[in-house]
Every structure is written in structure tokens, then in C-alpha cells.
N, CA and C atoms as an extended XYZ file, in Angstrom:
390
Properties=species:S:1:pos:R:3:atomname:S:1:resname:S:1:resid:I:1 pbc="F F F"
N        25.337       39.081       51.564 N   UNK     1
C        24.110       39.007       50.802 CA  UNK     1
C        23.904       40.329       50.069 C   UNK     1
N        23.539       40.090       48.763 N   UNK     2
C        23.386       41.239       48.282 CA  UNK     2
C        22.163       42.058       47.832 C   UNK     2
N        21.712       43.325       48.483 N   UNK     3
C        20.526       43.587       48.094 CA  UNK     3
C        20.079       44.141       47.276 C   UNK     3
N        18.698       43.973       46.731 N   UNK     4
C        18.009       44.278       45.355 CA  UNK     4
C        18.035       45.742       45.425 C   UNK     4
N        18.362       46.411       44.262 N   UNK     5
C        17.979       47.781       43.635 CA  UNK     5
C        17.051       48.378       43.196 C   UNK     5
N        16.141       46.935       42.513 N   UNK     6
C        14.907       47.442       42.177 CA  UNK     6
C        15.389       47.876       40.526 C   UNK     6
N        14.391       47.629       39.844 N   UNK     7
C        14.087       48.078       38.526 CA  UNK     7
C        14.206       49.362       38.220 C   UNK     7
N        15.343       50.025       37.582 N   UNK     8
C        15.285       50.946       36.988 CA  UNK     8
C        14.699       51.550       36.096 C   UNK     8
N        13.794       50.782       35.516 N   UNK     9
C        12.573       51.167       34.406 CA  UNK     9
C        11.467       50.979       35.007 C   UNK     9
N        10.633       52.051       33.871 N   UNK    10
C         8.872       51.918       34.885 CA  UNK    10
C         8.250       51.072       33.764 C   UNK    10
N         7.037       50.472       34.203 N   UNK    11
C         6.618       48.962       33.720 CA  UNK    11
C         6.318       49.577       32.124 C   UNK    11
N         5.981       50.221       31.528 N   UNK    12
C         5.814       51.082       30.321 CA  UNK    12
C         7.387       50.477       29.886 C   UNK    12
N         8.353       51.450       29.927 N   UNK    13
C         9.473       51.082       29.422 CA  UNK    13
C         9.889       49.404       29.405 C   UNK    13
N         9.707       49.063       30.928 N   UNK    14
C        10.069       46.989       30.492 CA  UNK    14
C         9.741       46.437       29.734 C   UNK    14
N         8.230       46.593       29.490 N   UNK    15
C         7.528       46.173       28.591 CA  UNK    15
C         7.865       46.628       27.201 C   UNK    15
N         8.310       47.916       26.622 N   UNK    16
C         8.483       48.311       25.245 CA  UNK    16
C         9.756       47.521       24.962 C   UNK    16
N        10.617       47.547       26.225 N   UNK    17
C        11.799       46.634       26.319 CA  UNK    17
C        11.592       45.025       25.804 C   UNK    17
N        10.957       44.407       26.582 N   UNK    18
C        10.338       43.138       26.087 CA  UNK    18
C         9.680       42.930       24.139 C   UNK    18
N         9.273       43.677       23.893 N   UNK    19
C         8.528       43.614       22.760 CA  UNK    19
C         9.691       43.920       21.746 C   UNK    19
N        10.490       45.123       22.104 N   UNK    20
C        11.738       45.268       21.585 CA  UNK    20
C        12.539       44.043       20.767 C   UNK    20
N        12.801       43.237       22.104 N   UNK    21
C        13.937       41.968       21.727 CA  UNK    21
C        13.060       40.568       21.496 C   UNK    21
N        11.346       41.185       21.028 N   UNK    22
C        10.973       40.089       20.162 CA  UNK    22
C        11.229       40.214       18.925 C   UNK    22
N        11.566       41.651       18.542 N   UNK    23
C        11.976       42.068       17.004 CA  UNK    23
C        12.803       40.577       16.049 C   UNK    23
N        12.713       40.232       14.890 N   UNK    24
C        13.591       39.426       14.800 CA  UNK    24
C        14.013       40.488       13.467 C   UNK    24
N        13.481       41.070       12.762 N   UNK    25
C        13.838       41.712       11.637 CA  UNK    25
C        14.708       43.095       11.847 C   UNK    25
N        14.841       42.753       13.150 N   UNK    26
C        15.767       44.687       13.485 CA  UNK    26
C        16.491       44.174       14.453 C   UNK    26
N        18.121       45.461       14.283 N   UNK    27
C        18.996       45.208       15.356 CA  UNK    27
C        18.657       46.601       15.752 C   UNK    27
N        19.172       46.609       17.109 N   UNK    28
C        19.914       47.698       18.180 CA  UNK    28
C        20.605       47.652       18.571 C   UNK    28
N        21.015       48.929       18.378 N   UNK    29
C        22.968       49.053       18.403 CA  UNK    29
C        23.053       50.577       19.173 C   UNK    29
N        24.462       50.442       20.364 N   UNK    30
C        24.742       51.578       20.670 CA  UNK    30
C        25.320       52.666       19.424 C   UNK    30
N        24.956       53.862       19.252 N   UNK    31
C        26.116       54.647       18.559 CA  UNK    31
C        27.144       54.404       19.240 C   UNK    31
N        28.442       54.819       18.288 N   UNK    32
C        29.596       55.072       18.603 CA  UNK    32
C        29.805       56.066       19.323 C   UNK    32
N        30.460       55.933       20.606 N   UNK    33
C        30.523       57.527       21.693 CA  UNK    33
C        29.535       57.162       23.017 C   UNK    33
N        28.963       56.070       22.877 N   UNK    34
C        27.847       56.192       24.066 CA  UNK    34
C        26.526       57.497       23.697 C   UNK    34
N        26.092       58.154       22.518 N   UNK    35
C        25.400       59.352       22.519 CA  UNK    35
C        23.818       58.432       22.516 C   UNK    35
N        23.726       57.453       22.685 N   UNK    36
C        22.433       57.146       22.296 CA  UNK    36
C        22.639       55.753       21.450 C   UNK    36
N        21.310       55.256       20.995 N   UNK    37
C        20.930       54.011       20.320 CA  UNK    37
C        20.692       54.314       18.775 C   UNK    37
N        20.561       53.106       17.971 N   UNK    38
C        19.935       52.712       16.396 CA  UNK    38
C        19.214       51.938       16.631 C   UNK    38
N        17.946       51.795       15.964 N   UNK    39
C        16.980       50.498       15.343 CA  UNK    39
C        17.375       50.798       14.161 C   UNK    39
N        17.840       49.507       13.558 N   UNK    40
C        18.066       49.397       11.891 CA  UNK    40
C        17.568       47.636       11.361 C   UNK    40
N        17.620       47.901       10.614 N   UNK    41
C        16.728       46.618        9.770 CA  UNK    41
C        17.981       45.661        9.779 C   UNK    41
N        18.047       44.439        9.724 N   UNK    42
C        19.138       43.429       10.709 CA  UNK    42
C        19.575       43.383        8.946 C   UNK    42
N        18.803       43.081        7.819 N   UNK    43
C        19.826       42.869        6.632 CA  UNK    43
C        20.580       44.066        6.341 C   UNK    43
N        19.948       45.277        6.460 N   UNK    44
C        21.037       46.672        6.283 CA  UNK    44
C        22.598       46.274        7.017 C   UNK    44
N        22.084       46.002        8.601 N   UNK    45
C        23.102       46.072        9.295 CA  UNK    45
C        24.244       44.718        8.969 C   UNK    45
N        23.912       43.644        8.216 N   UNK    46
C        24.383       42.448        7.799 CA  UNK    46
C        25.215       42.683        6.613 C   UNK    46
N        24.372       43.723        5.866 N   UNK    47
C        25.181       44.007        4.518 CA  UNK    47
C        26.256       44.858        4.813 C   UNK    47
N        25.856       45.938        5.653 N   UNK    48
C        27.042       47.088        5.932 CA  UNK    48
C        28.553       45.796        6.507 C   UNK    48
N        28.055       45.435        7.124 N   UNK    49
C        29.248       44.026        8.106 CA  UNK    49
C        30.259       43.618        6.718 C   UNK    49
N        29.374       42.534        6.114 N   UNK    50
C        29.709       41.583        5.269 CA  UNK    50
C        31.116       42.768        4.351 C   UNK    50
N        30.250       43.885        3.712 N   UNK    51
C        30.969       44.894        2.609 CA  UNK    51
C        31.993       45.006        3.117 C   UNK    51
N        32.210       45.123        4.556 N   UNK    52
C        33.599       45.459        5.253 CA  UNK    52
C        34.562       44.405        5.458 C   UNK    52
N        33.894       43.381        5.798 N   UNK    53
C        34.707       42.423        6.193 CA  UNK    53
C        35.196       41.656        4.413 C   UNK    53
N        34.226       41.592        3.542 N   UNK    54
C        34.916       40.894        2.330 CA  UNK    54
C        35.695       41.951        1.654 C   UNK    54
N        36.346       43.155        2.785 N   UNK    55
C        37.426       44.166        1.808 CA  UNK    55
C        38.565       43.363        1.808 C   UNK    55
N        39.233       43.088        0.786 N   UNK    56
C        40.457       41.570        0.681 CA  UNK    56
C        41.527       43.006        1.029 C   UNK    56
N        41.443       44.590        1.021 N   UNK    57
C        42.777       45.260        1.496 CA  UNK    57
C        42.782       45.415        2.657 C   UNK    57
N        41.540       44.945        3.854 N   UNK    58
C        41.611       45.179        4.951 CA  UNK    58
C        41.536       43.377        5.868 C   UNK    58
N        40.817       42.747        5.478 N   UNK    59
C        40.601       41.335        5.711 CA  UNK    59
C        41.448       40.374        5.194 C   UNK    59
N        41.310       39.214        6.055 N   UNK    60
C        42.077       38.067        4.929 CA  UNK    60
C        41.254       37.053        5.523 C   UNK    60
N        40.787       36.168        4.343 N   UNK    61
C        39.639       35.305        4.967 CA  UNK    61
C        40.359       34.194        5.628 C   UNK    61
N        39.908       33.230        6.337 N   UNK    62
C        40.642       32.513        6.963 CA  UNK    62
C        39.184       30.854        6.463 C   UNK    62
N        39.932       30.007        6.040 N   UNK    63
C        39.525       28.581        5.938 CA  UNK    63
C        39.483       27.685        6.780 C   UNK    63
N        40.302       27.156        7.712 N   UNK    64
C        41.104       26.332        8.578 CA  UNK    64
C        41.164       27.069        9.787 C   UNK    64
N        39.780       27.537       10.452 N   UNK    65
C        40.275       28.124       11.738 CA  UNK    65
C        41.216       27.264       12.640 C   UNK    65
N        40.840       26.035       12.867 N   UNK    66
C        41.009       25.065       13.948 CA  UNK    66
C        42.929       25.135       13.913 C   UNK    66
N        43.210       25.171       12.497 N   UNK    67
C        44.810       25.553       11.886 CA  UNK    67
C        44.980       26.545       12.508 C   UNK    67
N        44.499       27.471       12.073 N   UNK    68
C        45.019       28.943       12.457 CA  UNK    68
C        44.946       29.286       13.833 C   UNK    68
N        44.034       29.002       14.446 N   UNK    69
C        44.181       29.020       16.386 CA  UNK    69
C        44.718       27.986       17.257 C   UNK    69
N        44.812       26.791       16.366 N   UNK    70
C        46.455       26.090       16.942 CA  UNK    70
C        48.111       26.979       16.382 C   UNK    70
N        47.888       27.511       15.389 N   UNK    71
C        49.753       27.748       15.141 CA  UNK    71
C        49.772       29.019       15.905 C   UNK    71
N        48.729       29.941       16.141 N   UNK    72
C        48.652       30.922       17.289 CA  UNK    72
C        48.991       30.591       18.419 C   UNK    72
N        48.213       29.506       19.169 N   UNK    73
C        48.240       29.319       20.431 CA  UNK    73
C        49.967       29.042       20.612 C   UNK    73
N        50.351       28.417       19.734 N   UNK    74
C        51.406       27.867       19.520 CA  UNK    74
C        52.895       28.536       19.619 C   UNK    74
N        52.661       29.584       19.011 N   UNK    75
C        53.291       31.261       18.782 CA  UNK    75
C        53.592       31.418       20.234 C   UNK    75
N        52.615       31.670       20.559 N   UNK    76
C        52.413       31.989       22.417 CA  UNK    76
C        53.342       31.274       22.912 C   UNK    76
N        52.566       29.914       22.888 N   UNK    77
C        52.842       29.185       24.005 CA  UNK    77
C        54.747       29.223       23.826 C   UNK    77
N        55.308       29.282       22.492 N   UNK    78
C        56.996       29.150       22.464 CA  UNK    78
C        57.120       30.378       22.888 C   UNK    78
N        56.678       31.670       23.012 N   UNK    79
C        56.965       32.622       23.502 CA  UNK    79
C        56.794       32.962       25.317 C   UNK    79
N        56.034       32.544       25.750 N   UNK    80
C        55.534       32.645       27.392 CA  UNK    80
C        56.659       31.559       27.813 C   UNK    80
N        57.321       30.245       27.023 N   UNK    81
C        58.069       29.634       27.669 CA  UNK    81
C        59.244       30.275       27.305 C   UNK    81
N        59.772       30.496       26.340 N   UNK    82
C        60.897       31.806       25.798 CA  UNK    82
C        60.772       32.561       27.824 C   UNK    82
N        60.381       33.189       27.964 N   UNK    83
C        60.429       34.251       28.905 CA  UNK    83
C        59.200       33.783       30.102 C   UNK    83
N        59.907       32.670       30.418 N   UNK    84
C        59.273       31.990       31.616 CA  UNK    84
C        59.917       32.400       32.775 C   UNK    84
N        61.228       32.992       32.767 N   UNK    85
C        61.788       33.639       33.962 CA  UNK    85
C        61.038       34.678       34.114 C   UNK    85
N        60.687       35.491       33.674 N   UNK    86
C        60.275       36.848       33.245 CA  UNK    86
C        58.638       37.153       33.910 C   UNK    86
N        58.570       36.319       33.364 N   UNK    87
C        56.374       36.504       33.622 CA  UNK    87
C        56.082       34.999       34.651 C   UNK    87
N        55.512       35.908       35.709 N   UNK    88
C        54.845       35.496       36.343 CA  UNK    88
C        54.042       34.290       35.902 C   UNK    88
N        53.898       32.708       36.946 N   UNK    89
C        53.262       31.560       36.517 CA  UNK    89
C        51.948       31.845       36.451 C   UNK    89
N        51.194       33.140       37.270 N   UNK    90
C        49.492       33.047       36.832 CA  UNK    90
C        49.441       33.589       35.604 C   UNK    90
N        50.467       34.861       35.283 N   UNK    91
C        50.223       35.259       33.911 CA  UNK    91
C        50.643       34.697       32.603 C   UNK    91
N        51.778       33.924       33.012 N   UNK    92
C        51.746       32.631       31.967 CA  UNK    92
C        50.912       31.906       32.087 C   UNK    92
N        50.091       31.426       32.568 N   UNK    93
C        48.637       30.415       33.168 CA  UNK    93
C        47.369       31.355       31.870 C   UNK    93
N        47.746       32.444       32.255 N   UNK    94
C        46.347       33.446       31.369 CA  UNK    94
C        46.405       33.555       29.755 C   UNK    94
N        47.644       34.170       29.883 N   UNK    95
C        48.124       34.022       28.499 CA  UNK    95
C        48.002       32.676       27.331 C   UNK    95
N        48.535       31.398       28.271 N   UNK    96
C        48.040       30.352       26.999 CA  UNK    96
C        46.758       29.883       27.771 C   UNK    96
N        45.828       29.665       26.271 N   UNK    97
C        44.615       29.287       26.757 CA  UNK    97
C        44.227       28.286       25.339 C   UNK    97
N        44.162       26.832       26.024 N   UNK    98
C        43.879       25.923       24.824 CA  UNK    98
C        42.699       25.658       24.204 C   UNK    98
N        41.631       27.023       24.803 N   UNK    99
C        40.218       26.554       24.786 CA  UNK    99
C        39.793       28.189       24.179 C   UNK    99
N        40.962       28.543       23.451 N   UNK   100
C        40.588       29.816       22.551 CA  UNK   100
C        40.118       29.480       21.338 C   UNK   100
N        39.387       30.880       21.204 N   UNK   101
C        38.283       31.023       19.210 CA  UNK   101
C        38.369       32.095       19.163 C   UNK   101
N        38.019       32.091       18.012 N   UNK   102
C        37.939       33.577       16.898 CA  UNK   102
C        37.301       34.750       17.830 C   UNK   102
N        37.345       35.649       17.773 N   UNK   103
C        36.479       36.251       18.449 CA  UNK   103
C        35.295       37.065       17.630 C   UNK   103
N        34.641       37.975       17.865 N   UNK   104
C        33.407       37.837       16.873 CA  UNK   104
C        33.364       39.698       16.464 C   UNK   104
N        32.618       39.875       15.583 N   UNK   105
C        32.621       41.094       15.169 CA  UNK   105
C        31.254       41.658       15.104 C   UNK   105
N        31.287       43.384       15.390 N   UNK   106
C        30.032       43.491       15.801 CA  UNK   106
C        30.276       45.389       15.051 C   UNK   106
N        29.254       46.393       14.750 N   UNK   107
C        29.537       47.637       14.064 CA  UNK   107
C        28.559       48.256       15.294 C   UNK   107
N        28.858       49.345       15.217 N   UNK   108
C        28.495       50.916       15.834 CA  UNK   108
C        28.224       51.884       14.995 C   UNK   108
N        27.207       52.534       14.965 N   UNK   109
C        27.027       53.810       13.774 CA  UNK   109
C        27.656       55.210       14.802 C   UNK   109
N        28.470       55.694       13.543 N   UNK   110
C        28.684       56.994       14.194 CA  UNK   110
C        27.863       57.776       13.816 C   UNK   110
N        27.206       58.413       15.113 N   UNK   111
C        25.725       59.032       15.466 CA  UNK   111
C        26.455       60.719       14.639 C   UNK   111
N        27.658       60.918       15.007 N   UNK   112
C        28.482       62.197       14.808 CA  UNK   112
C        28.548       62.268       13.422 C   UNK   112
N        28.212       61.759       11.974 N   UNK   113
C        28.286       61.933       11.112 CA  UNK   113
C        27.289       61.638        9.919 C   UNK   113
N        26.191       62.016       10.463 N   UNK   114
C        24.931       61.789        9.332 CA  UNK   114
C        24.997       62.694        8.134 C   UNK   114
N        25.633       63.255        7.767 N   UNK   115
C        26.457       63.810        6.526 CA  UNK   115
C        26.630       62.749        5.637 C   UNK   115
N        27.065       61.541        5.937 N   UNK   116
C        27.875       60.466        5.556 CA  UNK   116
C        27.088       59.052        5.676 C   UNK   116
N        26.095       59.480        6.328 N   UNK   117
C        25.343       57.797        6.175 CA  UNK   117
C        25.379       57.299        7.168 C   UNK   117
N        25.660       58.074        8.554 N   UNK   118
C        25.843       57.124        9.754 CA  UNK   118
C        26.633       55.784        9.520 C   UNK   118
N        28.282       56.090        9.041 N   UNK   119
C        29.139       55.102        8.948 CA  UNK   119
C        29.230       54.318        9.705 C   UNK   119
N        29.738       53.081        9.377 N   UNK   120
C        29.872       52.692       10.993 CA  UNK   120
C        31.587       52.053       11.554 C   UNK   120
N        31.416       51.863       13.051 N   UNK   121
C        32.578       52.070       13.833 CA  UNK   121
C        32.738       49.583       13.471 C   UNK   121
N        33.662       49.228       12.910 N   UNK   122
C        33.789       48.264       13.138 CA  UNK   122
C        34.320       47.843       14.415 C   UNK   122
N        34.670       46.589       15.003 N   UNK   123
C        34.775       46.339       16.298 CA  UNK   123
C        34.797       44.708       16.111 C   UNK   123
N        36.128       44.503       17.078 N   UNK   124
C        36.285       42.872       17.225 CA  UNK   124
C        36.467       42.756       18.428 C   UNK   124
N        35.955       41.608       18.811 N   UNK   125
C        35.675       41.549       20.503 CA  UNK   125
C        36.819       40.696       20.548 C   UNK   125
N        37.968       40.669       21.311 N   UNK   126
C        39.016       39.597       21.561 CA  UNK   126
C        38.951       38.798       22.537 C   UNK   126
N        37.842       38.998       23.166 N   UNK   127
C        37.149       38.230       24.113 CA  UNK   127
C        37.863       36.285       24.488 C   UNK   127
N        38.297       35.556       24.765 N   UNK   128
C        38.574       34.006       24.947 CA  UNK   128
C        39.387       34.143       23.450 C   UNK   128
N        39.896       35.035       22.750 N   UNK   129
C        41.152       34.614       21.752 CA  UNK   129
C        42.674       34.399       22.326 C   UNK   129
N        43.417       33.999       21.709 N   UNK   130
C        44.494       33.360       21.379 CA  UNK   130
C        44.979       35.124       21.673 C   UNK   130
């Protein structure tokens, strides 16, 4: 059984906490580094995203996910059986997963460079991908 810790915040803070994540017009975001937090206005932070992701020298848009995370899975899966002597049956078990997606993208401001606009740190979660 596991026992309670108790609230690390005093009812002041829960509460600013609560009111916080009624915001719908603002995100919060860790800086980059762990140094602390951002409140920024959710379209700033939407536009900064979008500018990055529609760079066609860094991105490539994709149409046909459902295509593209079958010929992946697919990749794999001829490869984990390729070298089925080799790897272990739980880690071949982990490796293909028929119930993979995209994974999602999320930015970080680097707190270390307000010179520059508090750039930010892009980030893809590979979380349940292929």
C-alpha cells in the first residue's frame, strides 16, 4: 500500500494552479534546460510551431499517414525478422507495434538567449511510433 505525501503546494499556489489551466488563450511551457517556466499567448506559440514545421528544408509534409506508418511498420517488421536469431522474442515483441502513430510535436523557449527572442528548442515526442 502506498502512502500519501501530501501536497506539495500551499492552498494559495493550488489554487493559482487551478485558475492557471483554466487559461484557454495561453500556453505554459518549461524553458529549455529545466531553468524555469513561460506564459505565452497560445497563437504566438502556434505561429512560432507552424513557421518551423512548414520549413520544406527541414520538414516534409506527409498526406497518407495511415501509408506512411504501414510501409514503416513494415521496414521493421522485415528487419526484426531479418535478425530474429539475434534479438531477443520480448524485444522483437516491442519493437513491432501495429498500433503505432505519428508522434506529436511540442517547442521549449531557450530561457539562455533573450538576445534572440527566446528561440525556441523544437521537440518530437516518439512516444507509441513506429
Amino acid at each position: 500500500e502506498k502512502k500519501s505525501l501530501g501536497d506539495n503546494l500551499s492552498k494559495e499556489e493550488r489554487k493559482a494552479l487551478q485558475e492557471m489551466r483554466s487559461w484557454k488563450t495561453t500556453v505554459i511551457r518549461p524553458y529549455d534546460k529545466g531553468v524555469g517556466f513561460i506564459i505565452d499567448d497560445i497563437d504566438n506559440y502556434k505561429s512560432r510551431i507552424l513557421k518551423e514545421i512548414n520549413n520544406p528544408a527541414i520538414y516534409t509534409p506527409v498526406t497518407n499517414t495511415e501509408t506512411v506508418i504501414s510501409e514503416i511498420n513494415n521496414r521493421i517488421q522485415n528487419w526484426v525478422h531479418k535478425y530474429s536469431e539475434e534479438i531477443p522474442f520480448r524485444l522483437q515483441a516491442w519493437m513491432v507495434d501495429n498500433e503505432a502513430d505519428f508522434g506529436y510535436f511540442y517547442m521549449n523557449y531557450k530561457a539562455h538567449k533573450p538576445e534572440k527572442g527566446y528561440p525556441g528548442r523544437m521537440i518530437t515526442s516518439g512516444c507509441g511510433t513506429p
